[in-house]
C-alpha positions in Angstrom: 12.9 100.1 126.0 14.1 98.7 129.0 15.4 101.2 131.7 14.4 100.2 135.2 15.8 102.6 137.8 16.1 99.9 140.6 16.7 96.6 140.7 15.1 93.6 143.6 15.6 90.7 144.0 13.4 87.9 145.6 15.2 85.8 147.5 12.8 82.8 148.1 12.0 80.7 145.1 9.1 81.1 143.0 6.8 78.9 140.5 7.9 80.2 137.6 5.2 78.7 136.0 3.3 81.3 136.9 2.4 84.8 134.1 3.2 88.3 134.7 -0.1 89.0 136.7 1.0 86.9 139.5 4.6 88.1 139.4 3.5 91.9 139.1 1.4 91.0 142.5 4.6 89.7 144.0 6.7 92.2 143.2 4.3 94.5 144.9 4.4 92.5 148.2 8.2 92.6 147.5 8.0 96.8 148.1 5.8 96.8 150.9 2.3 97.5 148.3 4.5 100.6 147.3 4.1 101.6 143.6 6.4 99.5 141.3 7.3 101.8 138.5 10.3 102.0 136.7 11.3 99.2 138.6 12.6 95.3 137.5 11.9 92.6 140.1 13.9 89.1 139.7 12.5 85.8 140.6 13.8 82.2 140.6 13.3 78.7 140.6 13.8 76.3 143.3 16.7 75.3 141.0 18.1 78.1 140.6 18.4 77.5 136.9 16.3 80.1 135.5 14.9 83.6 136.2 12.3 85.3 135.3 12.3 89.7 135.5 9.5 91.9 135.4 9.9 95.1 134.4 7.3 98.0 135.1 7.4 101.5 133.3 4.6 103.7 132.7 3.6 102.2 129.8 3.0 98.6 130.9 5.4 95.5 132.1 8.0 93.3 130.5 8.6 89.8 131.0 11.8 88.3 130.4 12.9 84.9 131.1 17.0 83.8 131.2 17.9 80.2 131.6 21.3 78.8 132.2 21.9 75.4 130.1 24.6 74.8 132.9 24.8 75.7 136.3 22.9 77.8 138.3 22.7 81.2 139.4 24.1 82.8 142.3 21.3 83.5 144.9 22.1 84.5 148.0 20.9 82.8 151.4 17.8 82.8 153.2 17.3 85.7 155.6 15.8 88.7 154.3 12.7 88.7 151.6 14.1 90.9 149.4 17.0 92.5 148.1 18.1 96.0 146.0 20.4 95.4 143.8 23.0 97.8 141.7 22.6 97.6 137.8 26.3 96.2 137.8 25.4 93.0 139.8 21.9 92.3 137.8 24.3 92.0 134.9 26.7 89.5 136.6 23.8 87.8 137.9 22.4 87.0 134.6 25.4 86.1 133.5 25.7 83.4 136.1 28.4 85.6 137.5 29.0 85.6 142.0 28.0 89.0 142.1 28.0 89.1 145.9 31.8 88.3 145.7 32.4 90.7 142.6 30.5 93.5 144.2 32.6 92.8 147.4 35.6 92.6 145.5 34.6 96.2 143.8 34.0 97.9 147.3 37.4 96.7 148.5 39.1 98.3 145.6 37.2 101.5 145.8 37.9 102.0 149.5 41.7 100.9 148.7 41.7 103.9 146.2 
């Protein structure tokens, strides 16, 4: 079963064309050649219509692939090469959500309280 403990995203697009061997080899570069267990890495598209996400466990990897019939997904901008994300905005990514703004929005309210 799925249960990654950490979340990253990569924020340049990817060939998506590409299988699991040359993501898992990606997502390595994407922690610094650290190990990559337990962990689900997110790639994109240049059109930001589809994803694909490994995830690594001690058993083996999963691929999964999401595509949006309409729209695209929120990505955010160039700058860094990676970033960690919280279980709560994987799930509005994938659901085309802005989870920058949402997780924004979230913070706000939690401070306010």
């Amino acid at each position: 079963m799925l249960n990654a403990t950490g979340w990253w995203l990569a924020v340049a697009p990817v060939d998506l064309r590409c299988g699991i061997d040359r993501l898992l080899v990606l997502a390595q570069s994407l922690r610094g050649g650290a190990p990559i267990d337990d962990g689900a890495y997110v790639f994109r598209n240049r059109s930001g219509s589809r994803l694909k996400v490994v995830c690594v466990d001690g058993q083996g990897a999963w691929l999964c692939v999401r595509r949006l019939h309409e729209g695209k997904f929120h990505w955010p901008g160039a700058g860094a090469e990676r970033m960690e994300l919280t279980r709560e905005q994987f799930a509005w990514l994938v659901a085309g959500a802005n989870w920058e703004r949402l997780s924004r929005r979230v913070e706000g309210l939690a401070r306010a309280l």
